[in-house]
mmCIF entry with sequence, helices, sheets and N, C-alpha, C, O atoms, coordinates in Angstrom:
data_MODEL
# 
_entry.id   MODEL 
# 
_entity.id                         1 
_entity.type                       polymer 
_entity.pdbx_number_of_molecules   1 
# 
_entity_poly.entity_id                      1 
_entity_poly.type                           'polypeptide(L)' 
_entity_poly.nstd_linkage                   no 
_entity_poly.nstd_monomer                   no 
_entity_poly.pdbx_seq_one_letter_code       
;(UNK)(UNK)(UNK)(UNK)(UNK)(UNK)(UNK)(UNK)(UNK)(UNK)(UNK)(UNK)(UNK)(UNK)(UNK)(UNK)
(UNK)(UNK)(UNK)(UNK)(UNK)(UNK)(UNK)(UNK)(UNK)(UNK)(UNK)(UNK)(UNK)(UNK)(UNK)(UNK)
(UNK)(UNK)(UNK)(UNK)(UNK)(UNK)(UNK)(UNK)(UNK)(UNK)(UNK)(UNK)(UNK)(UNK)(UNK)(UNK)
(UNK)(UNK)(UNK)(UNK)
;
_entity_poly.pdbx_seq_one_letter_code_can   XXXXXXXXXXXXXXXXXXXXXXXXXXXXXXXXXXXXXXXXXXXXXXXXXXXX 
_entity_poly.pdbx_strand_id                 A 
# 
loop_
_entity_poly_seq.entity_id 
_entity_poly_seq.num 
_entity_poly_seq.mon_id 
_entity_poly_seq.hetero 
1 1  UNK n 
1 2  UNK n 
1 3  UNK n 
1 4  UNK n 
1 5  UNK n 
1 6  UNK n 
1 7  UNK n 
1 8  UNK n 
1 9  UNK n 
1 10 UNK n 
1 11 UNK n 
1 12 UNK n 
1 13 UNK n 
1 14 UNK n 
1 15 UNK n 
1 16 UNK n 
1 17 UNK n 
1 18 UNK n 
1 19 UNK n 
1 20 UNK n 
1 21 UNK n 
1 22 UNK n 
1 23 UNK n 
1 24 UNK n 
1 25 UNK n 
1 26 UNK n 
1 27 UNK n 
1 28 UNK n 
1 29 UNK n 
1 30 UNK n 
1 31 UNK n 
1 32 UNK n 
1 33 UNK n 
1 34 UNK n 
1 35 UNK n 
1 36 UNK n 
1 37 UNK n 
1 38 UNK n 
1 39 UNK n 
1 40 UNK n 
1 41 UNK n 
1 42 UNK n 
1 43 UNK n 
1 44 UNK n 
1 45 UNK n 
1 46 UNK n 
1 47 UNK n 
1 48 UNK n 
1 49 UNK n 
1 50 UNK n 
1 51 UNK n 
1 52 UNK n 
# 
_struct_asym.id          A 
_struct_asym.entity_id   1 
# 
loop_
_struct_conf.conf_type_id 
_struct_conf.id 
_struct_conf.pdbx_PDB_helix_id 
_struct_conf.beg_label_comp_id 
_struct_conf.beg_label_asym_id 
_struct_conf.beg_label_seq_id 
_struct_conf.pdbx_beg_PDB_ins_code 
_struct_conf.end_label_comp_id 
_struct_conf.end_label_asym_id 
_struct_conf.end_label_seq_id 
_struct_conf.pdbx_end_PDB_ins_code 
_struct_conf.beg_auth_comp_id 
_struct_conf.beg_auth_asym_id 
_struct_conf.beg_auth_seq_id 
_struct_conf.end_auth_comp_id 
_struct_conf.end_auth_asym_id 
_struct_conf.end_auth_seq_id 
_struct_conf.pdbx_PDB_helix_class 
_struct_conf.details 
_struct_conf.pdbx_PDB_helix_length 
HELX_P HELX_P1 AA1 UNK A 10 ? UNK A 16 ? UNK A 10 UNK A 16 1 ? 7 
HELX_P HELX_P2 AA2 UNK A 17 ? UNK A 19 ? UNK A 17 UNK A 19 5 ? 3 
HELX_P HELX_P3 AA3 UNK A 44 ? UNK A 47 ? UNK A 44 UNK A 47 1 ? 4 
# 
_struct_conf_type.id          HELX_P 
_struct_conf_type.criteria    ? 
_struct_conf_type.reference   ? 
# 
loop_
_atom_site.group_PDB 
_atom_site.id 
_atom_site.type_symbol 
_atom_site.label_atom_id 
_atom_site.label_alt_id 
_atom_site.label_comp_id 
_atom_site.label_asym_id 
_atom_site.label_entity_id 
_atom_site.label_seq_id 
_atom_site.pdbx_PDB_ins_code 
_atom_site.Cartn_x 
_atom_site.Cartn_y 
_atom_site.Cartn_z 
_atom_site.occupancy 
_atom_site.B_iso_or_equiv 
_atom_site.pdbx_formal_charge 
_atom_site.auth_seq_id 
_atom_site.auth_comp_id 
_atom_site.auth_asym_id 
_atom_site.auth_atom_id 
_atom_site.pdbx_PDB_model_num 
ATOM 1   N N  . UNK A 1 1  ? 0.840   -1.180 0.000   1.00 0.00 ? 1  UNK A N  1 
ATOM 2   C CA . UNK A 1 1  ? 0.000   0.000  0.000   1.00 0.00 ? 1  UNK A CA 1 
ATOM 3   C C  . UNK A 1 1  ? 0.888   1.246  0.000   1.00 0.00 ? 1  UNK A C  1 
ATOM 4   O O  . UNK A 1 1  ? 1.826   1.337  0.792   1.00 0.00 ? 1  UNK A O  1 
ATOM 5   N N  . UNK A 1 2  ? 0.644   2.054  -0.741  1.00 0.00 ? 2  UNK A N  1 
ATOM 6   C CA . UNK A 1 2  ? 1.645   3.371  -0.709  1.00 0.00 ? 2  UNK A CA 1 
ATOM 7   C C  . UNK A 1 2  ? 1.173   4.210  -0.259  1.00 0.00 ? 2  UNK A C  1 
ATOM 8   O O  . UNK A 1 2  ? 0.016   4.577  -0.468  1.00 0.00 ? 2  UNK A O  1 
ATOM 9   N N  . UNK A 1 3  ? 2.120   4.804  0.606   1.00 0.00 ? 3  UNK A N  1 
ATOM 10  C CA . UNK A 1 3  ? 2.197   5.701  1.633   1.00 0.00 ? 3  UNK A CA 1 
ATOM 11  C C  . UNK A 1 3  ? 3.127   6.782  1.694   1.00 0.00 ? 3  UNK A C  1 
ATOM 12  O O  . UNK A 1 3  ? 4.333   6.538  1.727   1.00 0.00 ? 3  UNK A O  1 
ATOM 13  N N  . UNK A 1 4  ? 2.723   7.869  1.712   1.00 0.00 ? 4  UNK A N  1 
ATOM 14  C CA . UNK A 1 4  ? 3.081   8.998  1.574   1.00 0.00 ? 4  UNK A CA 1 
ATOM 15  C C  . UNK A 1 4  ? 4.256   9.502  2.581   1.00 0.00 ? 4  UNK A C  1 
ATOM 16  O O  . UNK A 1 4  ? 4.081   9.551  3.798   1.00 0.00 ? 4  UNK A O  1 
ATOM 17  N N  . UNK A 1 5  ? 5.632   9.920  1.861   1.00 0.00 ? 5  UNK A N  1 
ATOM 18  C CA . UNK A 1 5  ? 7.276   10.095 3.130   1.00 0.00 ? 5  UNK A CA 1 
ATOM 19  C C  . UNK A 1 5  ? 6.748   11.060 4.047   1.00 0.00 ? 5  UNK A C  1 
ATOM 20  O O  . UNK A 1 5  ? 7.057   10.914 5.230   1.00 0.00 ? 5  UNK A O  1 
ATOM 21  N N  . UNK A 1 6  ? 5.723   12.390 3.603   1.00 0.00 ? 6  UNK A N  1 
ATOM 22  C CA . UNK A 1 6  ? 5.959   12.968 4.479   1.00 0.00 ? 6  UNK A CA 1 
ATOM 23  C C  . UNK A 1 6  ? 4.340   13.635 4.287   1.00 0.00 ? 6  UNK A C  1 
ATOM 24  O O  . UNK A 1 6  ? 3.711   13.674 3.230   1.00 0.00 ? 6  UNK A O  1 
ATOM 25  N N  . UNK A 1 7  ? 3.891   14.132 5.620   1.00 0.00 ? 7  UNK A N  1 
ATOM 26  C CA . UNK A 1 7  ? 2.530   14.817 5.893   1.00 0.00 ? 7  UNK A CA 1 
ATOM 27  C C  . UNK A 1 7  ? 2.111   15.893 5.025   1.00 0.00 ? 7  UNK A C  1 
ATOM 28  O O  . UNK A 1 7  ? 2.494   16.977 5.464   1.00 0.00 ? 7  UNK A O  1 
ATOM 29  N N  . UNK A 1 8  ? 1.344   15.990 3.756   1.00 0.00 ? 8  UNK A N  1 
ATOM 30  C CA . UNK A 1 8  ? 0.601   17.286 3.379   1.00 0.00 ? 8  UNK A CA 1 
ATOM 31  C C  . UNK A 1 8  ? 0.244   17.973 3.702   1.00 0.00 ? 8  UNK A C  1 
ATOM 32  O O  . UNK A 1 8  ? -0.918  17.986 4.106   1.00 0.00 ? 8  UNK A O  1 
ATOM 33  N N  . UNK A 1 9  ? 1.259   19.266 3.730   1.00 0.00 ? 9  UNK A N  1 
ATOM 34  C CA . UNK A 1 9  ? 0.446   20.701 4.459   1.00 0.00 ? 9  UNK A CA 1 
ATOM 35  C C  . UNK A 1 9  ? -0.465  21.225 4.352   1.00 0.00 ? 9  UNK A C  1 
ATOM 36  O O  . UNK A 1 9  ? -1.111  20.827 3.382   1.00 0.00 ? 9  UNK A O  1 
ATOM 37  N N  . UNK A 1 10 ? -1.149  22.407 5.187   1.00 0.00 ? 10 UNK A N  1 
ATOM 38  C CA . UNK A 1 10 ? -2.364  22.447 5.210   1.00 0.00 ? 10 UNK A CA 1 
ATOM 39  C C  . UNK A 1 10 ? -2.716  23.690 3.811   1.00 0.00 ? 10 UNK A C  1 
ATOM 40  O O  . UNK A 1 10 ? -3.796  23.873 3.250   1.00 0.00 ? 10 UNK A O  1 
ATOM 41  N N  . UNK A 1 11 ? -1.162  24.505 3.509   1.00 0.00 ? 11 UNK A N  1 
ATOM 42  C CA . UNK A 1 11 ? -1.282  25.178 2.041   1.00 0.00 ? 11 UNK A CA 1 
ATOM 43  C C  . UNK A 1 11 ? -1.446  24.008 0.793   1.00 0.00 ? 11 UNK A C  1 
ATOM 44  O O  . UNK A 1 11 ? -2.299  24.181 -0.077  1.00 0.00 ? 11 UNK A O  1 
ATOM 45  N N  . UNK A 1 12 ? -0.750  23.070 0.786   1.00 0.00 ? 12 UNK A N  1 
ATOM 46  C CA . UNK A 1 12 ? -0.359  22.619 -0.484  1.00 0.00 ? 12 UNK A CA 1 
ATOM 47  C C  . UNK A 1 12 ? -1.835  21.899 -0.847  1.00 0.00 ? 12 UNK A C  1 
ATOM 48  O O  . UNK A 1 12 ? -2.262  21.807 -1.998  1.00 0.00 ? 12 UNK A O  1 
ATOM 49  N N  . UNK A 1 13 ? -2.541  21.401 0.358   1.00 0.00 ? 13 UNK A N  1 
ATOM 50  C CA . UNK A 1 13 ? -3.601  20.349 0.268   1.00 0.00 ? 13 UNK A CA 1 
ATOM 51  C C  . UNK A 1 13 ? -4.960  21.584 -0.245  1.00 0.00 ? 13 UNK A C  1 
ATOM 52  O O  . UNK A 1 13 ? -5.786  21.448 -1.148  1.00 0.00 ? 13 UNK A O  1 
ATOM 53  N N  . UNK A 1 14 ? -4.765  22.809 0.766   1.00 0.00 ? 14 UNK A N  1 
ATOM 54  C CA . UNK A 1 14 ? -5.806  24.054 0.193   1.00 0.00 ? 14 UNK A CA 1 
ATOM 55  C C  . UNK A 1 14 ? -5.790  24.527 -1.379  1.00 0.00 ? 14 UNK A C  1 
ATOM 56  O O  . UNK A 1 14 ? -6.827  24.859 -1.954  1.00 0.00 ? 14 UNK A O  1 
ATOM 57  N N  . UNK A 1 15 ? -4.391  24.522 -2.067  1.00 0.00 ? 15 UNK A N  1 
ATOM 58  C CA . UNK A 1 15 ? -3.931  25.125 -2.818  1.00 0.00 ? 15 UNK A CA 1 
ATOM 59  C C  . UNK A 1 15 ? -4.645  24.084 -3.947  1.00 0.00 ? 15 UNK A C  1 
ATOM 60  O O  . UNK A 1 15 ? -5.358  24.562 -4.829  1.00 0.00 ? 15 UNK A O  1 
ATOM 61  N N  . UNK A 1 16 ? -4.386  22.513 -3.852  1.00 0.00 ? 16 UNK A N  1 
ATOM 62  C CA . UNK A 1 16 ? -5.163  21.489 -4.517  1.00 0.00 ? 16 UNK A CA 1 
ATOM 63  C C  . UNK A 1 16 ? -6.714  21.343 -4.826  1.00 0.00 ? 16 UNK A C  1 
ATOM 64  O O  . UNK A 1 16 ? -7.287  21.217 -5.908  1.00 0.00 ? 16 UNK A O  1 
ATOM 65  N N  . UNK A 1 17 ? -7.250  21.404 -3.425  1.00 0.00 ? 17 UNK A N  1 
ATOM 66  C CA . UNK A 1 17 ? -8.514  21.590 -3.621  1.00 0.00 ? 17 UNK A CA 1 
ATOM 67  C C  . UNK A 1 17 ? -9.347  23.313 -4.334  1.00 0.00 ? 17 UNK A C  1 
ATOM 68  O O  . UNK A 1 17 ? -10.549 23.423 -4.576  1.00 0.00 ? 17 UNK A O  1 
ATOM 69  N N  . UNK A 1 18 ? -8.323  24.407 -4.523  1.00 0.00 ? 18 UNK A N  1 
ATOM 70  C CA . UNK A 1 18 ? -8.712  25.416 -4.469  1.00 0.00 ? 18 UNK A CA 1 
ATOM 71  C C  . UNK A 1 18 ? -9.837  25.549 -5.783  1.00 0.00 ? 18 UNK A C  1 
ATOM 72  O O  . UNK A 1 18 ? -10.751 26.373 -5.752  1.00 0.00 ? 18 UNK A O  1 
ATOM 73  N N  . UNK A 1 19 ? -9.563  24.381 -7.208  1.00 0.00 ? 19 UNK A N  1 
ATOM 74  C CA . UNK A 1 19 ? -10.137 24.662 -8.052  1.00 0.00 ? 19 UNK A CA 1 
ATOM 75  C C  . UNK A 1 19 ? -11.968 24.091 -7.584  1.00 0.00 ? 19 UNK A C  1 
ATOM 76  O O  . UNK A 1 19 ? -13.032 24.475 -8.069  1.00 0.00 ? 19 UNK A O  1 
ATOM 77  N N  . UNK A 1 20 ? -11.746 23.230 -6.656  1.00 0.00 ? 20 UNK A N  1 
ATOM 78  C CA . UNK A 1 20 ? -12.922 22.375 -7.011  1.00 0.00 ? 20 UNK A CA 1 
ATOM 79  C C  . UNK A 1 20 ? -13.817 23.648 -5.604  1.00 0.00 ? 20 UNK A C  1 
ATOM 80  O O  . UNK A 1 20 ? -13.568 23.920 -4.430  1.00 0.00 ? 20 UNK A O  1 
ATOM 81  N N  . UNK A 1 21 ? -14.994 24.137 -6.722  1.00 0.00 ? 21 UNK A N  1 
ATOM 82  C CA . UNK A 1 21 ? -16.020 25.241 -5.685  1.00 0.00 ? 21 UNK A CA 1 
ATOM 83  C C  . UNK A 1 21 ? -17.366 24.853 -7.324  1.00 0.00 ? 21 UNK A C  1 
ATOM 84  O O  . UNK A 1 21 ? -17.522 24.383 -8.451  1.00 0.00 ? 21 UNK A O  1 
ATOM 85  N N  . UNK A 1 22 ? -17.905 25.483 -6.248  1.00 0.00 ? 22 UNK A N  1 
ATOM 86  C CA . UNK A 1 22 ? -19.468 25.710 -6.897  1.00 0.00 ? 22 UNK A CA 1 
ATOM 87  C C  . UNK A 1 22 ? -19.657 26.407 -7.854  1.00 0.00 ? 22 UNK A C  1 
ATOM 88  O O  . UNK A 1 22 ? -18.498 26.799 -7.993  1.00 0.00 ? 22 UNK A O  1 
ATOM 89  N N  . UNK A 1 23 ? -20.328 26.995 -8.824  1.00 0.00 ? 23 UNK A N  1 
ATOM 90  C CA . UNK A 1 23 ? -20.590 27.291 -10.015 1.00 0.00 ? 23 UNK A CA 1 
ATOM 91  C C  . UNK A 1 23 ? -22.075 27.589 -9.611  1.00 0.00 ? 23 UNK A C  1 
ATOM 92  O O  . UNK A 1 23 ? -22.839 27.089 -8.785  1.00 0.00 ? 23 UNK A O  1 
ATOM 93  N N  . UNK A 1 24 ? -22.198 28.828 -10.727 1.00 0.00 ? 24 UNK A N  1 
ATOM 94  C CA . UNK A 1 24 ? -23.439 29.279 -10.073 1.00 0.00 ? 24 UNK A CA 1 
ATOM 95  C C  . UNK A 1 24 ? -24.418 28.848 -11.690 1.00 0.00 ? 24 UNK A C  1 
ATOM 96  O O  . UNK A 1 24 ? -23.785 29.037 -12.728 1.00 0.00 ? 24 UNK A O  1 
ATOM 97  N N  . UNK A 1 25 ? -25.220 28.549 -11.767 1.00 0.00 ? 25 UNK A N  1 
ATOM 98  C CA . UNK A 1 25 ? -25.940 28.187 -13.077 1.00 0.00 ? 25 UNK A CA 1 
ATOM 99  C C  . UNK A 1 25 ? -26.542 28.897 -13.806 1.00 0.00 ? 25 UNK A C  1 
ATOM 100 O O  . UNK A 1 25 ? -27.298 29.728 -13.303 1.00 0.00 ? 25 UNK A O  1 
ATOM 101 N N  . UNK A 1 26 ? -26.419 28.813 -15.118 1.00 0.00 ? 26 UNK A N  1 
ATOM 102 C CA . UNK A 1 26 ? -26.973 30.192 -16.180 1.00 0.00 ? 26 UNK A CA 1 
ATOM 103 C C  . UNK A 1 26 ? -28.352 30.515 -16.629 1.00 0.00 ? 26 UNK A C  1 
ATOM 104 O O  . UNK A 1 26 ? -28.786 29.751 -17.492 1.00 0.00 ? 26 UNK A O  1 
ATOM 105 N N  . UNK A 1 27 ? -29.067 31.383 -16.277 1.00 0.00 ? 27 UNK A N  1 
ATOM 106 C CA . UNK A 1 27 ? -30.072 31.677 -16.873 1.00 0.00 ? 27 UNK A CA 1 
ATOM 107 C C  . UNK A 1 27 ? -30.694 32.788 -18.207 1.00 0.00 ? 27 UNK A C  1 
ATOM 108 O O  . UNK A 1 27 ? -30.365 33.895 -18.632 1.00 0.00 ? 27 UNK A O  1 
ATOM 109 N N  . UNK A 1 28 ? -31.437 32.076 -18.440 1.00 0.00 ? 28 UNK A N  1 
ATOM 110 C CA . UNK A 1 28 ? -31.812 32.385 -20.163 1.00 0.00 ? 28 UNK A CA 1 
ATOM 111 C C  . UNK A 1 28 ? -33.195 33.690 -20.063 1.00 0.00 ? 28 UNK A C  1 
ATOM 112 O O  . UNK A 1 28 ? -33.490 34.391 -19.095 1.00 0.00 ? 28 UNK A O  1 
ATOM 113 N N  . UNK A 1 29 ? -33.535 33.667 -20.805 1.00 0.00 ? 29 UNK A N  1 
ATOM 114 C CA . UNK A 1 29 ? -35.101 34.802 -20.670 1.00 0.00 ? 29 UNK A CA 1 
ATOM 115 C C  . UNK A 1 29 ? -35.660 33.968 -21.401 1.00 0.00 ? 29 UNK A C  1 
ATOM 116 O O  . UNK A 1 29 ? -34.811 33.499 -22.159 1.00 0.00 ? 29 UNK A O  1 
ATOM 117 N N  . UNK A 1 30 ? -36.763 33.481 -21.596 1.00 0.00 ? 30 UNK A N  1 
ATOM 118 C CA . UNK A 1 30 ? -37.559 32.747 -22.383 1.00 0.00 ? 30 UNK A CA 1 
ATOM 119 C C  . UNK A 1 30 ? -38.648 34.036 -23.162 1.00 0.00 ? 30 UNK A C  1 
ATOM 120 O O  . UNK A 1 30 ? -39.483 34.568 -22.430 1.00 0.00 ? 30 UNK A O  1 
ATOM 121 N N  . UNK A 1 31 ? -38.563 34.448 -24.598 1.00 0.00 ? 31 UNK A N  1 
ATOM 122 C CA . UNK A 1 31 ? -39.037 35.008 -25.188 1.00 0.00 ? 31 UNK A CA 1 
ATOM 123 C C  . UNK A 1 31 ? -40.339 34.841 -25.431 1.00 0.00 ? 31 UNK A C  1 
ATOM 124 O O  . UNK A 1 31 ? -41.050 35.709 -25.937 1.00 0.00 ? 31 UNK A O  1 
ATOM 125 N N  . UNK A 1 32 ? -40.679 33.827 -25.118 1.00 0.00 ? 32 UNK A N  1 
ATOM 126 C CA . UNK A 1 32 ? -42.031 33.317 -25.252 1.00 0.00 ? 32 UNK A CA 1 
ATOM 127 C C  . UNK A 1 32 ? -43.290 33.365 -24.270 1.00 0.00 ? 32 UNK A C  1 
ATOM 128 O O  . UNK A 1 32 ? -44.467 33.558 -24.573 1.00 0.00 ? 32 UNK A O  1 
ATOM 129 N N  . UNK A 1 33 ? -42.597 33.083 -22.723 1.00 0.00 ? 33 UNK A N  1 
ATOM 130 C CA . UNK A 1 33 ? -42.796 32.883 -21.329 1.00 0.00 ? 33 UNK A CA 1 
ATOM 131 C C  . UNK A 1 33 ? -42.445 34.572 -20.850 1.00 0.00 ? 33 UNK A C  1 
ATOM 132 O O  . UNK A 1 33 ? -43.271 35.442 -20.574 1.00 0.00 ? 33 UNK A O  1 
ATOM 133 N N  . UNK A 1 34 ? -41.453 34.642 -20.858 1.00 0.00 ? 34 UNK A N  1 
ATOM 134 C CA . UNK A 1 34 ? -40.856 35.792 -20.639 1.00 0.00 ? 34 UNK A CA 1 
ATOM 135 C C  . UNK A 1 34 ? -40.468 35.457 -19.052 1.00 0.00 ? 34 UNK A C  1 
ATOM 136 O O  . UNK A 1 34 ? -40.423 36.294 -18.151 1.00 0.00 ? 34 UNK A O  1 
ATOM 137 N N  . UNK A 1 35 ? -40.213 34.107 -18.934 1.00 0.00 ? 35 UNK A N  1 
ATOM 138 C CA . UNK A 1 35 ? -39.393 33.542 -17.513 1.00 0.00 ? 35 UNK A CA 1 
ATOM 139 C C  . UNK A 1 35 ? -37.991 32.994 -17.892 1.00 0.00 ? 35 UNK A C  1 
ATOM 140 O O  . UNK A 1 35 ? -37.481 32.670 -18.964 1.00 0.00 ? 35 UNK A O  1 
ATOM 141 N N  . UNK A 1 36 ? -37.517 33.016 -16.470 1.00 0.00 ? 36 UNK A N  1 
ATOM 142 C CA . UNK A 1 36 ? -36.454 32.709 -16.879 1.00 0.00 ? 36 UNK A CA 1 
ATOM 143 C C  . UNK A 1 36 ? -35.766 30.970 -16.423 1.00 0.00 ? 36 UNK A C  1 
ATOM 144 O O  . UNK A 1 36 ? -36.126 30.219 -15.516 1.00 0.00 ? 36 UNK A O  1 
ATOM 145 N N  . UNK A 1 37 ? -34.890 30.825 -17.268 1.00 0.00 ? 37 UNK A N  1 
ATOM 146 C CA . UNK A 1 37 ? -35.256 29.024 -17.178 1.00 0.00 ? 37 UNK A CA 1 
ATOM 147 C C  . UNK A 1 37 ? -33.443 28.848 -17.246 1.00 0.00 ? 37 UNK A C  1 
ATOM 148 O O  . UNK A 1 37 ? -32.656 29.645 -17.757 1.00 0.00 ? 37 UNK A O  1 
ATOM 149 N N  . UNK A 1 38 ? -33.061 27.278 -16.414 1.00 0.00 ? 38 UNK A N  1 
ATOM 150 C CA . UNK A 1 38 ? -31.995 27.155 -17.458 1.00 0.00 ? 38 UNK A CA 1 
ATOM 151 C C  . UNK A 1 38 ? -31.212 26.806 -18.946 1.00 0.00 ? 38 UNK A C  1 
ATOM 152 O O  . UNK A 1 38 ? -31.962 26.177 -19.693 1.00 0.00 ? 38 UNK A O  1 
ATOM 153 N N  . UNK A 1 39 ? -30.355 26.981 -19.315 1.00 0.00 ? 39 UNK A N  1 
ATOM 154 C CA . UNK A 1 39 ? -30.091 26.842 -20.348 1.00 0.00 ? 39 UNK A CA 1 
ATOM 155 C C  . UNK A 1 39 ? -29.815 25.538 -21.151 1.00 0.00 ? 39 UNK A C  1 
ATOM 156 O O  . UNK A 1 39 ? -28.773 24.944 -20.875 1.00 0.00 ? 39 UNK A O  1 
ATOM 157 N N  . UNK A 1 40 ? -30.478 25.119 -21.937 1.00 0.00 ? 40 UNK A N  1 
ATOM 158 C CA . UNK A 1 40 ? -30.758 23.485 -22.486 1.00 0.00 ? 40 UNK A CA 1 
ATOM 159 C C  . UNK A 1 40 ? -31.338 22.611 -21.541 1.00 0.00 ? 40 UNK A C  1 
ATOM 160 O O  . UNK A 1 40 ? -30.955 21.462 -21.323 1.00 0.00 ? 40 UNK A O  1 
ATOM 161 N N  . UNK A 1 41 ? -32.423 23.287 -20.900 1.00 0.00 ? 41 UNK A N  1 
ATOM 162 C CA . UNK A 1 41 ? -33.091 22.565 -20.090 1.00 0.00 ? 41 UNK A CA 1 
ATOM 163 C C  . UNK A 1 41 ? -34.525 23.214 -20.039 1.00 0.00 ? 41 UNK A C  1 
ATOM 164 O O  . UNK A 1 41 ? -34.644 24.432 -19.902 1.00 0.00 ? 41 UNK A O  1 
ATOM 165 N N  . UNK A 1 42 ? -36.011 22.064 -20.194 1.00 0.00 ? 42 UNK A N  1 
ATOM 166 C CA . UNK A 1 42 ? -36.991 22.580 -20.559 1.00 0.00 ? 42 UNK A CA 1 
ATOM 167 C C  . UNK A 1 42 ? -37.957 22.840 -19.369 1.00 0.00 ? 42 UNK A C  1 
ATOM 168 O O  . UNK A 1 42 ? -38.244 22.024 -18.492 1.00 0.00 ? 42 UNK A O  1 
ATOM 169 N N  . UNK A 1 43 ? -38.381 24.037 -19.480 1.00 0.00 ? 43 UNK A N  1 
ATOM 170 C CA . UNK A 1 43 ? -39.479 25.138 -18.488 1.00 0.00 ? 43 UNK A CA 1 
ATOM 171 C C  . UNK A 1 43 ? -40.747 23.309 -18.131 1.00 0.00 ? 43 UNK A C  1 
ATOM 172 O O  . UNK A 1 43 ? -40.926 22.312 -18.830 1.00 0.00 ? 43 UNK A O  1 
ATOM 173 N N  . UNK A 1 44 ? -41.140 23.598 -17.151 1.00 0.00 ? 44 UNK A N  1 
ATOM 174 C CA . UNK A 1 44 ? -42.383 23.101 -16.596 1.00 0.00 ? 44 UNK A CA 1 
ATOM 175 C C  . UNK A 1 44 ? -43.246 23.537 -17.583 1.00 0.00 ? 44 UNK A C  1 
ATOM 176 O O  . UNK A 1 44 ? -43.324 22.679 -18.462 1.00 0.00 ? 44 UNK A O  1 
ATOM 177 N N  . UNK A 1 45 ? -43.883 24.447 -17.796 1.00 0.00 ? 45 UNK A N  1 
ATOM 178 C CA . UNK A 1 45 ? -44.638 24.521 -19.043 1.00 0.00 ? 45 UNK A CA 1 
ATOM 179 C C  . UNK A 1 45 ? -44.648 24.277 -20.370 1.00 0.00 ? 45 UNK A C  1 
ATOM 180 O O  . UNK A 1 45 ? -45.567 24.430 -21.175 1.00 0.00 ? 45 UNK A O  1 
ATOM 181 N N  . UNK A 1 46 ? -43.435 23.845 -20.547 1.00 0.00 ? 46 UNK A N  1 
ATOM 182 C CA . UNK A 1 46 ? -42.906 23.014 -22.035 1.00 0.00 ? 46 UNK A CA 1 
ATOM 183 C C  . UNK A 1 46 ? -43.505 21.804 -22.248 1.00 0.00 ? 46 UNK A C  1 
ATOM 184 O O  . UNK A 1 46 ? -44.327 21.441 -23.090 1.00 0.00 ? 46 UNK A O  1 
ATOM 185 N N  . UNK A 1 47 ? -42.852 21.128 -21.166 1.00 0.00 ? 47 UNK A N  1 
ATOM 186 C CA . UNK A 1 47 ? -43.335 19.865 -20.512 1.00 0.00 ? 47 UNK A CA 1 
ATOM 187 C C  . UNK A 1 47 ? -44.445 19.496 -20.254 1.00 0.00 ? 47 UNK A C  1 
ATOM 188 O O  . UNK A 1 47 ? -44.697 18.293 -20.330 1.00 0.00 ? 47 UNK A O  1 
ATOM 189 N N  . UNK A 1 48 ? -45.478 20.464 -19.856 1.00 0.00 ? 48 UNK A N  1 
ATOM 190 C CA . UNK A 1 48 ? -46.478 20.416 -19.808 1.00 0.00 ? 48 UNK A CA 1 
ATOM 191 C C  . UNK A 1 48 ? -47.667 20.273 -20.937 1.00 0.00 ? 48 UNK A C  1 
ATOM 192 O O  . UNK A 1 48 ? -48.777 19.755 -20.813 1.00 0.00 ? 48 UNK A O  1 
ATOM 193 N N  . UNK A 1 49 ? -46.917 21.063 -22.361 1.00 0.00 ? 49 UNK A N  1 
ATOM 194 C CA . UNK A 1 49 ? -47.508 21.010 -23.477 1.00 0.00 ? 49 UNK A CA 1 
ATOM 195 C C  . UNK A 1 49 ? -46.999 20.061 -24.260 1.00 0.00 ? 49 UNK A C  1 
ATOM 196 O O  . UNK A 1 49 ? -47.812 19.626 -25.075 1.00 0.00 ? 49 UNK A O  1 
ATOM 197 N N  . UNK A 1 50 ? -45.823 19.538 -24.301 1.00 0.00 ? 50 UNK A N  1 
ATOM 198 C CA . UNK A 1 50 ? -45.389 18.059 -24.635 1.00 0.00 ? 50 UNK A CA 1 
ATOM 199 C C  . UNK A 1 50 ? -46.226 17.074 -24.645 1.00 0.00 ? 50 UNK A C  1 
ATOM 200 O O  . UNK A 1 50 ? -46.341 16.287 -25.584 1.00 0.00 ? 50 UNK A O  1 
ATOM 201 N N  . UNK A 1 51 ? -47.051 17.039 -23.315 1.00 0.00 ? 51 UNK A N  1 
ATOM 202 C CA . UNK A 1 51 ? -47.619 15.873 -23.287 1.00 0.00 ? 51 UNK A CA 1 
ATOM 203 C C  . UNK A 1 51 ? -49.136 15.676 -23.620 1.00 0.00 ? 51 UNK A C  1 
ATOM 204 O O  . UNK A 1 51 ? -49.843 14.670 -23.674 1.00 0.00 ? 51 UNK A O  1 
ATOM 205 N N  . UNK A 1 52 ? -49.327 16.736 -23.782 1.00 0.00 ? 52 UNK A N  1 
ATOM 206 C CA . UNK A 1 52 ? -50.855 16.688 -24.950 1.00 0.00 ? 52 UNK A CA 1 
ATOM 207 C C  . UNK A 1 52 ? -50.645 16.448 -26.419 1.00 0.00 ? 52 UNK A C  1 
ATOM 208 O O  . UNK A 1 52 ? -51.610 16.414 -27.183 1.00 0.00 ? 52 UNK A O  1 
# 
């Protein structure tokens, strides 16, 4: 099992994780609705007329 010579500091291990954070998600205007929805992803009321 491999095991690491010496303890990861608490910069180098911060500095690693620094990329991985949250993302905030994009919203569109729906020209039609005039709500706003995300992007390549379909409104509740889309969906709703889909299925008639």
């Amino acid at each position: 099992m491999a095991v690491p010579a010496r303890k990861t500091s608490k910069s180098k291990k911060n500095k690693r994780r620094g990329n991985k954070k949250l993302t905030v998600p994009s919203f569109s205007l729906n020209t039609s609705t005039g709500e706003y929805h995300r992007s390549h992803h379909y409104s509740i009321e889309e969906i709703k007329n889909r299925k008639k």
